[in-house]
N, C-alpha and C positions, 0 to 999 in steps of 0.2 A: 405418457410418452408420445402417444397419439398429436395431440395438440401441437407440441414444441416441436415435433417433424415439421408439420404444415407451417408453421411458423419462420421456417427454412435456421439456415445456418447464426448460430448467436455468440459465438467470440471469431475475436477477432487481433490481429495484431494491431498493438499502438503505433500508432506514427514516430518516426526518430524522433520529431523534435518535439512531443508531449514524453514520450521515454526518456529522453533527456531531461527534461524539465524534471519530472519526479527522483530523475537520480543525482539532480543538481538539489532538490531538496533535501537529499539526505548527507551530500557531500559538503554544498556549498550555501551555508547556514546566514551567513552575513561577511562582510569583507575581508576580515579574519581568516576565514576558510579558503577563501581564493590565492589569499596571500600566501598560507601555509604552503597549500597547494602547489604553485610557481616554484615558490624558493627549493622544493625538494625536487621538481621536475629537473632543476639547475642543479643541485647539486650531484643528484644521478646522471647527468652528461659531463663528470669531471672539472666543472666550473671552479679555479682558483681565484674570483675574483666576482664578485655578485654584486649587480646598484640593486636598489630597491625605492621605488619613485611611489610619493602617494599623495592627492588631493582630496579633501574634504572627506576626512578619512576611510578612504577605497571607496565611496560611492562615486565620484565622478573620476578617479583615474586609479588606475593599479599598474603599473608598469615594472617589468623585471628587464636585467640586461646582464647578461653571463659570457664568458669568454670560454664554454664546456666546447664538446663535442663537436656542436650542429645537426643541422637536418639538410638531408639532401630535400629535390624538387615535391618529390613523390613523398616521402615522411614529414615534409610540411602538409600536405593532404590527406594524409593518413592519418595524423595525431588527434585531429578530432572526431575520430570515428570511435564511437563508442566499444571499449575492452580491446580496441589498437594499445597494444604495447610490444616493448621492445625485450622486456626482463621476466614476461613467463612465456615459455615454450609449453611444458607439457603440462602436466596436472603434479607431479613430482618435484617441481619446479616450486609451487606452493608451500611445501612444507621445507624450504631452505631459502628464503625469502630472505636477501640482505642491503637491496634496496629498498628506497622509499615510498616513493607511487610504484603501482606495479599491478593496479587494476587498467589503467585505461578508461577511468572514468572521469577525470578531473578537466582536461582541457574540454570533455564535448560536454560536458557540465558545464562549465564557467561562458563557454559560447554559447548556452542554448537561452542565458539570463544576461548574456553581455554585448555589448559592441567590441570583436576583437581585431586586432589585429596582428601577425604574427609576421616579423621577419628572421630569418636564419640562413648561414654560411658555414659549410664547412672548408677547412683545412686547405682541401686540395681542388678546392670548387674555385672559378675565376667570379662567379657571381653567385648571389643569392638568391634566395625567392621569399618573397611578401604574399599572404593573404589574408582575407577579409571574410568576417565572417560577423553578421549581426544577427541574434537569437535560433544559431542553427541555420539560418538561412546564407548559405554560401553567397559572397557577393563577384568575387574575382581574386584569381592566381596571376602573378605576373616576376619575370626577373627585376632582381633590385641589387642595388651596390650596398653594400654592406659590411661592418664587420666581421672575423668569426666569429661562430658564437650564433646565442639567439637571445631578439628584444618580441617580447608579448607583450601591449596594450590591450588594458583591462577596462573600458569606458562604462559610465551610465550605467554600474551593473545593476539588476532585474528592473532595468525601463520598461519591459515588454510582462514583469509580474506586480503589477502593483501593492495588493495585497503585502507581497514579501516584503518591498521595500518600505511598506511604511510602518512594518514588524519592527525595523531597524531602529536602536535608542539613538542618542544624542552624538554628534560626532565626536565628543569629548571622549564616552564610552566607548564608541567604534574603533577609535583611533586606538584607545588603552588593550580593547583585546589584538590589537593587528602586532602591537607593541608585545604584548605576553608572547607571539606566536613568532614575534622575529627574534628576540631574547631564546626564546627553544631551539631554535634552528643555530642560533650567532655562537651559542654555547656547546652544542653537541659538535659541532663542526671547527674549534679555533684554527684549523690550520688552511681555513681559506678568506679569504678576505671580505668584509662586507663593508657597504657603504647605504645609509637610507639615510632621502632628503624627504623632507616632508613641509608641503602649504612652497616647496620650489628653496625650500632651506636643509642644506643638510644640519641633519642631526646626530649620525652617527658615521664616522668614519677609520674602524677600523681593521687593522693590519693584519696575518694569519701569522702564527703564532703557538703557544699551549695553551692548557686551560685555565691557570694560573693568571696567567697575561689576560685573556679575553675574559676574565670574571671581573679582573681590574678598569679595564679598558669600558665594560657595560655599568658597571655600578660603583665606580669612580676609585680614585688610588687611597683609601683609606682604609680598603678590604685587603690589601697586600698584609696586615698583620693581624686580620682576623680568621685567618684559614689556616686549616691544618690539615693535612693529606693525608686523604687514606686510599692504601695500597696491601690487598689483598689478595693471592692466588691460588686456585683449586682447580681439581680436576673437572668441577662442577662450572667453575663461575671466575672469573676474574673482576675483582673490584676495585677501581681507583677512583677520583676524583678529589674533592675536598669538602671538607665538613667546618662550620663556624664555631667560634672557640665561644664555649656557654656564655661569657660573661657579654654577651655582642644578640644573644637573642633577643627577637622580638617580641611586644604583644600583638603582631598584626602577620598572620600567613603569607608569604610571596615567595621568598628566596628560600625554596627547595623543589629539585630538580631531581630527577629520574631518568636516567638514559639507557636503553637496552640495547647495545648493535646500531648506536649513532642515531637510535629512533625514542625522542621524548614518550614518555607514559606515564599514567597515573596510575598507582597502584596503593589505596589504605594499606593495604598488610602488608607491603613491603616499608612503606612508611612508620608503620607503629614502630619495626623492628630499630631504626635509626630514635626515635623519639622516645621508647621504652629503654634506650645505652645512654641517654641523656637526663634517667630520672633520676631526682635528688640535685642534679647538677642546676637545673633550671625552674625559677617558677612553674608552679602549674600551667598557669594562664599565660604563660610564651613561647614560643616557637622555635626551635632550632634551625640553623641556616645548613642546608646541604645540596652540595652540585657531585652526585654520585652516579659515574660510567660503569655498568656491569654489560661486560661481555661473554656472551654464550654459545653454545649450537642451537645453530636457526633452529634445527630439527625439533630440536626440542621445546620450541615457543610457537605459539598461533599468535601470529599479528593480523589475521583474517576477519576476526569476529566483530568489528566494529567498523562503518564506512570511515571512521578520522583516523582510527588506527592508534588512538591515546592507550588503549587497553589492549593488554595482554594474556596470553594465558598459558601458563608456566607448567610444565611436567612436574620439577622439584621444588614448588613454591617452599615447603616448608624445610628444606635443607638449606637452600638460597637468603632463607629469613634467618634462620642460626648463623649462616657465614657471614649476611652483612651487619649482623647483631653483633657479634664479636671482631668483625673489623672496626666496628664503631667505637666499640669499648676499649679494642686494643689503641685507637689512632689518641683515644682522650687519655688513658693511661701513660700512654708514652710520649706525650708531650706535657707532661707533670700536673695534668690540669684537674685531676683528683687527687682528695688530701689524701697526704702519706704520711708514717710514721716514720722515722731515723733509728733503726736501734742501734747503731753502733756511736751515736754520739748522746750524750746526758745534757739534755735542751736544757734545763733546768739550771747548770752550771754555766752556760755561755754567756757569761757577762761580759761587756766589754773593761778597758781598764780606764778610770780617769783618767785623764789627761795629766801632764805634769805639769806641777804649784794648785790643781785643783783644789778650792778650799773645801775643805771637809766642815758640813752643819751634824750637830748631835741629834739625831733622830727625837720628833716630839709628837704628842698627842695632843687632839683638841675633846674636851670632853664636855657634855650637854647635862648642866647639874637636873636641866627640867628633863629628863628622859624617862619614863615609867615604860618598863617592859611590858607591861600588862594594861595600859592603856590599849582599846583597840582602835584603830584608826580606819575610817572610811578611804574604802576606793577610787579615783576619781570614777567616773561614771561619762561612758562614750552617750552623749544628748545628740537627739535630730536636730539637724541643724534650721527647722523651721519657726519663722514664728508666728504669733497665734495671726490666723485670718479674720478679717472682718465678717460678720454674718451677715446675710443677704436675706432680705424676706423672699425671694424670690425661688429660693432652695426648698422642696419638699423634706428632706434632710432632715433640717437645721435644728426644729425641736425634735427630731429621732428622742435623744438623749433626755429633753428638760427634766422629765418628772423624777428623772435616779441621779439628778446634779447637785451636787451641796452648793458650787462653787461658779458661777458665771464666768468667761473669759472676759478682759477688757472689751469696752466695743471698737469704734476705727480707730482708734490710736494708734494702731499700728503696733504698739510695742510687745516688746519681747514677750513670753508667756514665764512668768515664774513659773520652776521648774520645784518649788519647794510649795506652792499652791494646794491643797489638798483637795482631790475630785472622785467622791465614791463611782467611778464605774464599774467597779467589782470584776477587774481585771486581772489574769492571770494566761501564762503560756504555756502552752504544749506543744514539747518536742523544739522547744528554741526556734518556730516556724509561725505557728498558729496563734491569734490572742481569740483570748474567749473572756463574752462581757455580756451584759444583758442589757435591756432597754425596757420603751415600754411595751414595746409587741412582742419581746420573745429573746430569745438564745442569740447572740450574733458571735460566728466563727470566722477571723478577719486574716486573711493569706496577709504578712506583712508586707510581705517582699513587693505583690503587688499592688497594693496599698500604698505603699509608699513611690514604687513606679509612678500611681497616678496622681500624687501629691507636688511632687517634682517635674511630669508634666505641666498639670495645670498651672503653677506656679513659672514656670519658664514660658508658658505659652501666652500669660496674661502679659509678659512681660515684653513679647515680641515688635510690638512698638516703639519702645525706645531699647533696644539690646543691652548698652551700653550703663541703664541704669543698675541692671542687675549683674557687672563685671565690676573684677577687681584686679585694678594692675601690675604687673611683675614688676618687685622691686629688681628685679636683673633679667632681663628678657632671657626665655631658652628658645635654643633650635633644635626644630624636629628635623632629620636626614632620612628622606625617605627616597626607596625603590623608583625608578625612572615611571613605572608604571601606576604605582600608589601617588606618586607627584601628579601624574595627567591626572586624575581621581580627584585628587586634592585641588585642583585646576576647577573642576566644572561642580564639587561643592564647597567652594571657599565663600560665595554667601551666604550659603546657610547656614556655615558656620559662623558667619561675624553676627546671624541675627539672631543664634544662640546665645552669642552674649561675648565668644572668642575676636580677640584683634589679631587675627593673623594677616600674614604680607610675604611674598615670596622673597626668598636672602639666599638667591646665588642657586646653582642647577641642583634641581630634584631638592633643594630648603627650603626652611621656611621660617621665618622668626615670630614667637607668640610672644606680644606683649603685654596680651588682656584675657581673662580667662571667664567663666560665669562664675558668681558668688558661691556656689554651692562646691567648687572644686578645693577641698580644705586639705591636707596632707594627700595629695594626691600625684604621681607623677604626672606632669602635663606631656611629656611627647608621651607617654606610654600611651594616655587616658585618649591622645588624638591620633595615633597609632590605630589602636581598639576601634576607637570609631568608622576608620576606613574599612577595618578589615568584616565589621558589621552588615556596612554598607556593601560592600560587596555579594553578599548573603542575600541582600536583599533591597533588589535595585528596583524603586518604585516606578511603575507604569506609565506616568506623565510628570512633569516638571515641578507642577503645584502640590505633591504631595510631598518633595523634596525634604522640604524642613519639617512636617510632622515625624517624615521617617527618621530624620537626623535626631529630633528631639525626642522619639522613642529609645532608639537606640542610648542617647545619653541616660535616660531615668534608668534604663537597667542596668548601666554602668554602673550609675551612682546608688542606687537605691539598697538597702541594706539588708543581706542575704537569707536565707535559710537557714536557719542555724546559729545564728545571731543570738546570745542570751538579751533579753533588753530588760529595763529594770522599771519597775511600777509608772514614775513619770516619763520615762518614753513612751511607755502602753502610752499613757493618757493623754502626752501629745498627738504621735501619732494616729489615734480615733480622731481628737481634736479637729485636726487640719483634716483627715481623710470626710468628716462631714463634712464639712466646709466647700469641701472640690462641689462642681457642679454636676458630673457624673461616678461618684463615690463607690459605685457597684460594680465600677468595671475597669479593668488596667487599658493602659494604654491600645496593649495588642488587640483585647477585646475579651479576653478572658474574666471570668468575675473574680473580684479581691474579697468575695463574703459569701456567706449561706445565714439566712435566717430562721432560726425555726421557732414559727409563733409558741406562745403559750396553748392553744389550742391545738397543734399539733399533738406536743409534750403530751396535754392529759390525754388525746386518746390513745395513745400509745403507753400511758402508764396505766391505763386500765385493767383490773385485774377480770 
């Protein structure tokens, strides 16, 4: 203790504008955040009418313009002092929270990483007041003419953090989360008006309204007959909004919505509850479309525990989960979209009548003199769709197998692999997952699934030079209709889609027309298959540009690649090993995981040792 006296005094307070910076890290993550940010500043000053201005998306401009409240001289000064606010008083005041910001940290956030500037008017003011303020550092207050209301310019933001900003992906990206974030706010709020121009174009222009109208109005008029409203009341929970009618789900996650008290949140367990009333009705592998308002007592919710404020935490989570579980069931029930039985009519008897002069034919049979009941007839049988590869001496691999081979494959010829070929690899499956075969070193235990992940890589990857060679085109073009937000997505990877082997082309807002697919997509739905793909992508959004297509072309082999559980039959084994040596890295999927375990013959014996 001795020591650290003499050493004199050792904490100390942070400076505002380093305090700031650290609580702009936790608030204001990338342009997204600022945006959110703004638009609830507005709508907590009673703003019926909101623009939303954005360049290069939010790195060089963020600008908000509302016709709310205003700020007098002195609360334009005030608002970026940090935990300045207008909506907590006491500490009681916290646990009944029914606005949106309500910390006080967001504008001296967004100043201490931005160029701002701030003008505001109120009501009964003759003039306004504008100021200035670049990374914390006050520049100048001055009166200004103005309208009511208040306009924030958002510039250059984190010029003064480098670091952060070159954290930031692609503006393609930037732009799709500022878009997720004004979609949450445009929908919890229909009954004030928005308008966002964007690159100086408006994009979105509208009118206040219900939620019905503003779900049509963001995701175009085709949703007016895929919604079905659900309205629920308790002394717990009031639940309305609307739910999408199963046959409209997708295979790609977006269009579901959470709103607690006009405030977006993510919540899994309140989610499974809506997704668990829609099972049996929907594919496994799709998604139900829901835009659900539950409203509560504040009292009874912490919207505290997270600087975004996405997360909740509920008193009665699991009574709230039973009521929206059963509004969900009841809204699908009563809108006939579960089968039902008629007992009071004999389905069986509803025939209709011929028509009159109908000529009546005398009932006939056609019968098969060659038919033997007891012949037994083979199955078809589901084959990999690959064919045999060419050997490469260049493969350590490649004689794996020779010494246990009756049977050679062709060499480049290229051509198909008969599938009635006989090839002793003493192959056999366990568990409909696993093949198990031998060689000449030993035991080899082959993951299909990924096995064949990396055969379907390598194979589209060899191919990436000419894309085109390895597609096949639609005898009748389909369109995909996707999400405003999944289309900006589909915007900044649509070449690496085409160098997969896809011909897409955009057909008209948030479409898209595929008229070329890769070879490998056989009975397959193509919007689903390029639905999945985004919604992958999203999951997992590669760290520089050049890894783009590898990512895309993983994600596809897992799509396509054939599953767990899969029974496969002798000559699929024997394809599949076939091609899986052939790859150049044989021993590892795409992700990096291994497709095999080998266990020498020398292992075995000393392990069979008695």
């Amino acid at each position: 203790m001795g020591n650290f006296a003499r050493m004199g005094d050792l904490i100390r307070l942070l400076p505002d504008s380093v305090a700031n910076q650290i609580a702009a890290g936790e608030v204001i993550q990338r342009p997204a955040s600022a945006v959110k940010e703004l638009l609830e500043n507005s709508i907590d000053s009673g703003a019926r009418e909101i623009k939303l201005i954005v360049r290069e998306a939010g790195k060089l401009l963020i600008q908000l313009v509302d016709n709310g409240c205003g700020m007098s001289e002195r609360d334009v000064r005030m608002c970026f002092e940090r935990h300045a606010t207008s909506k907590i008083q006491s500490a009681e005041d916290l646990f009944a929270i029914r606005t949106l910001g309500f910390r006080g940290e967001a504008l001296a956030s967004i100043a201490s990483v931005a160029q701002v500037e701030l003008r505001s008017k109120r009501l009964e003011d003759e003039t306004g007041s504008c100021i200035q303020i670049d990374g914390s550092e006050f520049k100048k207050q001055f009166p200004v003419s103005c309208q009511n209301g208040t306009s924030v310019a958002v510039k250059n933001l984190f010029f003064n953090v480098p670091a952060r900003r070159n954290f930031l992906k692609s503006n393609t990206l930037e732009f799709k989360y500022i878009l997720e974030e004004f979609f949450r706010i445009a929908l919890a709020n229909p009954s004030i008006g928005f308008c966002f121009i964007n690159q100086e174009k408006p994009l979105y222009d509208i009118p206040s309204g219900n939620l019905r109208q503003r779900i049509i109005n963001l995701y175009g008029s085709g949703y007016n007959q895929r919604l079905i409203p659900i309205d629920q009341h308790s002394a717990l929970v009031s639940i309305t909004g609307f739910i999408g009618k199963p046959e409209y789900s997708k295979k790609i996650r977006g269009e579901q919505y959470f709103f607690t008290n006009g405030r977006f949140i993510k919540s899994p367990y309140l989610h499974h509850a809506v997704e668990s009333a829609f099972k049996e009705l929907i594919p496994k592998d799709a998604f139900p479309s829901y835009f659900i308002l539950l409203e509560i007592d504040p009292k009874t919710i912490d919207v505290n525990i997270h600087p975004t404020k996405t997360e909740i935490n509920f008193q009665e989570i699991k009574s709230i989960y039973a009521v929206l579980h059963a509004a969900v069931k009841q809204s699908v029930g009563k809108y006939h979209l579960s089968p039902t039985l008629d007992f009071d009519q004999e389905q069986g008897l509803d025939i209709s009548p011929f028509p009159e002069n109908h000529p009546v034919k005398t009932p006939s049979i056609t019968v098969d003199p060659d038919y033997n009941p007891f012949e037994k007839k083979t199955e078809p049988q589901t084959q990999i769709s690959f064919k045999a590869p060419a050997k490469s001496s260049g493969n350590e691999w490649q004689n794996f197998f020779e010494p246990v081979r009756k049977q050679h494959l062709p060499g480049d010829t290229g051509d198909t692999l008969d599938m009635d070929t006989e090839m002793s690899f003493g192959a056999f499956q366990v568990k409909n997952s696993l093949i198990v075969t031998h060689a000449a070193r030993g035991i080899v235990i082959i993951h299909q699934q990924r096995a064949h992940e990396r055969i379907i890589f390598e194979k589209l990857l060899d191919q990436r030079s000419d894309s085109m060679k390895g597609s096949q085109t639609q005898l009748i073009p389909q369109t995909v209709n996707l999400s405003p937000v999944d289309a900006h997505l589909m915007e900044e990877w649509l070449e690496y889609f085409q160098e997969l082997g896809f011909d897409i082309t955009p057909f008209g807002k948030n479409a898209y027309i595929i008229r070329a697919v890769p070879y490998t997509l056989d009975n397959v739905s193509i919007p689903e298959m390029v639905e999945s793909l985004l919604e992958a992508i999203k999951t997992s959004s590669p760290t520089n540009k050049s890894d783009h297509f590898l990512a895309l072309l993983n994600h596809f082999a897992k799509k396509m690649a054939i599953r767990k559980g899969k029974k496969l039959h002798q000559q699929e084994m024997n394809l599949l090993i076939e091609n899986l040596f052939s790859c150049k890295v044989p021993e590892m999927a795409p992700d990096g995981k291994p497709t095999m375990v080998i266990l020498s013959y020398d292992e075995l014996q000393k392990k069979l040792k008695t």
